[in-house]
N, C-alpha and C positions, 0 to 999 in steps of 0.2 A: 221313649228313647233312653240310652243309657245317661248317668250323670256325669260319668266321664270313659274315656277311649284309653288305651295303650297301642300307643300307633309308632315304628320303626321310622328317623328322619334320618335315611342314607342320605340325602343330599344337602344335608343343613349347612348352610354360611354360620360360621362362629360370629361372624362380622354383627350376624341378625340377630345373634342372643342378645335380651336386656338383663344389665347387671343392676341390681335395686342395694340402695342401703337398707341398713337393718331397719331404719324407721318403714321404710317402703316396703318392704319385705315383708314386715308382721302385717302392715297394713291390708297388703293384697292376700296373704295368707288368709286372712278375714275375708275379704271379699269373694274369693271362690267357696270359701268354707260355707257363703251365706248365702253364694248363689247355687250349692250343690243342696244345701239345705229346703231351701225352695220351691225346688223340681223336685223333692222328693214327696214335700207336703204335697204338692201339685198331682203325682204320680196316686200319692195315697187316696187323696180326695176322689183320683176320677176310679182307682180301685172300689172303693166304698160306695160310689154311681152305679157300677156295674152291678155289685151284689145285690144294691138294692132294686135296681130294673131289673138282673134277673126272677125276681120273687114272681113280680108282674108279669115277666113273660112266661115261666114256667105255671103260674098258676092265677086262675081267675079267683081275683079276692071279693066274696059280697059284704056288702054292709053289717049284713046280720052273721056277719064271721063263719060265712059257710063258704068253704073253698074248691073248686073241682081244677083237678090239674089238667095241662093243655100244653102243646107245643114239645115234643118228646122228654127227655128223660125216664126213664122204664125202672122202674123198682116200687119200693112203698110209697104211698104218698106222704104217709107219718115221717116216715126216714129223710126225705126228700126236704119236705118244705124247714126241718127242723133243720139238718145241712144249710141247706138256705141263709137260714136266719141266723147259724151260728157262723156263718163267713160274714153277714154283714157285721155282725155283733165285734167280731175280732176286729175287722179293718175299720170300722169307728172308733174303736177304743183306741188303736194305731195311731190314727189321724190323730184324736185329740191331743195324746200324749205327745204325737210331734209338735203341735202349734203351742201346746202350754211350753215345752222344753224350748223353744226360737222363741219364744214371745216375753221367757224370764230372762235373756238379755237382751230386750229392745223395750218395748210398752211396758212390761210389768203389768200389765191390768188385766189380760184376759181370763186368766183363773178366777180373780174376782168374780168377773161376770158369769165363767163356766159354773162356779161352783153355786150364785146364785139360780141357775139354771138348775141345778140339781136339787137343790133343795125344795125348790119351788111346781119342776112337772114331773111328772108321776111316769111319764111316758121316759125322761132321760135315766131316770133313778133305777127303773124297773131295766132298760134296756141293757146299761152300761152295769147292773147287777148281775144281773144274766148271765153276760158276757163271761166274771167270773163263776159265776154257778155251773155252766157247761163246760168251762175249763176244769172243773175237780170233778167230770164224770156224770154230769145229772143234763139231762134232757128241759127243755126251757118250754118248748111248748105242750098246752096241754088237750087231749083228744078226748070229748064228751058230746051226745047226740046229735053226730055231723057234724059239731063244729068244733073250732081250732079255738084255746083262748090262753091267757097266761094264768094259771088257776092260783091265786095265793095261799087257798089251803096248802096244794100239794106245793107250792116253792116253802110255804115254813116247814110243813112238815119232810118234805123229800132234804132241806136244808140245814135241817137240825145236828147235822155235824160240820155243816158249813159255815165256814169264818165271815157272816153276815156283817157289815158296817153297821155301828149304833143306829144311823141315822136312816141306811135303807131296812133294817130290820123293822125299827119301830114306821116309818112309815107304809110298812106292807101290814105288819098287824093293825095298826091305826083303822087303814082302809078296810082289811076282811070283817075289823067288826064293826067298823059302820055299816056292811051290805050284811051282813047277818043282821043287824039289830033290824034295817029300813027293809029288805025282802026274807028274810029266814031263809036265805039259799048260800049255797057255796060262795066262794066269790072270784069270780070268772070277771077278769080285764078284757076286755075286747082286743082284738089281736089287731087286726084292718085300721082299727083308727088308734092303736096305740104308735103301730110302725108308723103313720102316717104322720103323727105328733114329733116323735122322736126324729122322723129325717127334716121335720121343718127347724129343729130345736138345731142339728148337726148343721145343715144350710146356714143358720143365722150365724152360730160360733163361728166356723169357715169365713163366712161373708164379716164377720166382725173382727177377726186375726186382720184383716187388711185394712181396714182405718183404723184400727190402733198405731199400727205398725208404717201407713203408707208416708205420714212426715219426717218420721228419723230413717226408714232405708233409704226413701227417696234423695234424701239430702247425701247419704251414703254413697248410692252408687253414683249421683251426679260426680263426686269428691273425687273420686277412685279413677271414673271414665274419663276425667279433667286430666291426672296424673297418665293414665295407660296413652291419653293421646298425644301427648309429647313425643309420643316414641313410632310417632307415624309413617316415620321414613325406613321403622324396619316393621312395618304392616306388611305381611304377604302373602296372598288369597283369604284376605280377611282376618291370620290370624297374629296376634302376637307371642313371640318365643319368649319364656323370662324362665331366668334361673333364680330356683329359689332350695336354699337349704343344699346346695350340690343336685340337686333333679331339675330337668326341663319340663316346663308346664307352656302347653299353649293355651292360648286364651283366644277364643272366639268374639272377636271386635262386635258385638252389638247392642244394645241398649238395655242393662238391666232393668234402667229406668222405664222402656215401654212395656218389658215386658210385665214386672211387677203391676204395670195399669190395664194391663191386658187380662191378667189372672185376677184384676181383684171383680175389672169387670165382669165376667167370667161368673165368678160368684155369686157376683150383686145381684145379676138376671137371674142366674137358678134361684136364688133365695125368693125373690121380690113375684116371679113367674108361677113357683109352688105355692107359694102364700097367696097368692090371687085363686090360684087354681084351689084349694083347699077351700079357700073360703067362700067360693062358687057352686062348691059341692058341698058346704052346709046349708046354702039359701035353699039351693034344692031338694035339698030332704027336710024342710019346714016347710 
């Protein structure tokens, strides 16, 4: 759904407008601001769902990163699955960027932990690198006997006039030559369980933006919907009218508070679900 409507109130009672002092006023100016904010991460996140379930439906991914595609789309399958991977790439990098930008006035803590995340899996560094690498023009995946991989020869060297980050540059050279020194071969990332890594890594940040954040909104919108209910005798079909700044804003009477527990749970499940699932499918391939 949209984040907000431009809807014509021929019939409006003046009677029903609430007029807010300027304390009230900035206040709720905040509160739609944070409730449009929301639905938008919300919006992002189940965008970033999509991209990534389309991978899965448009093409059978095997273990050993041999892919056969399935379920129409008609063109290359190179072209296809790379398309693919570069919509998820963009709409993660989306998301994150929204939950760090709302999380630097609330928690404060989540870049900590994203950035520990970065440092530390190979699968978010490599992803979220990518991401800029097929934005200046270069193709992310790599196509070698039937199978799909992320090749780090060809990212350094196809990269070599690309504005690499210190820290993912040396951690891609790091890796090519520790697989040159341990196999003498290229060095080919596995595609299938890097994407795999990466969306559990996206799951947990998402699922963690909401207990950082759930004690100070919570106590937020409780504040807010305590203030909007005062003004209940001008509630009508649910909504309330407030003039703010010379413009009419309606506000939809119901519970930031559930819903904020409704998205974190939301979350929680896909995080805690994949991660079981993930780790059900490593027992059985030992």
């Amino acid at each position: 759904m949209n984040n907000k409507s431009l809807i014509p109130m021929p019939d409006l009672n003046l009677n029903d407008i609430v007029h807010l002092s300027k304390e009230n006023e900035k206040l709720i100016v905040n509160f739609l601001s944070t409730s449009d904010e929301l639905h938008t991460i919300n919006q992002f996140y189940h965008v970033y769902i999509f991209n990534f379930c389309q991978i899965f439906y448009h093409f059978e991914l095997g273990t050993n990163d041999n892919i056969r595609k399935q379920n129409g789309l008609n063109g290359d399958e190179f072209i296809i699955i790379n398309s693919l991977l570069i919509n998820l790439m963009s709409s993660s990098k989306t998301l994150v960027d929204l939950l760090i930008n709302f999380d630097k006035k609330y928690s404060q803590k989540l870049e900590k932990m994203i950035n520990k995340i970065y440092d530390s899996e190979l699968s978010y560094i490599l992803i979220m690198t990518l991401r800029n690498f097929a934005l200046h023009g270069h193709i992310p995946l790599y196509f070698n006997q039937n199978r799909y991989s992320f090749n780090l020869d060809y990212i350094l060297k196809e990269g070599e006039k690309f504005n690499f980050s210190k820290s993912s540059k040396e951690a891609f050279t790091k890796i090519r030559d520790e697989i040159r020194h341990m196999y003498g071969d290229i060095a080919n990332i596995a595609f299938t369980t890097t994407l795999m890594d990466f969306h559990l890594n996206l799951l947990k940040i998402y699922y963690q933006f909401y207990i950082e954040n759930q004690a100070l909104l919570e106590s937020f919108f409780k504040s807010v919907e305590l203030k909007l209910q005062k003004e209940k005798r001008k509630i009508k079909n649910g909504q309330l009218i407030i003039e703010i700044d010379g413009e009419l804003h309606s506000i939809i009477m119901c519970s930031k508070t559930k819903l904020f527990k409704k998205l974190m749970q939301e979350a929680k499940i896909n995080f805690y679900d994949f991660k079981k699932q993930k780790l059900k499918s490593r027992r059985e391939k030992n």
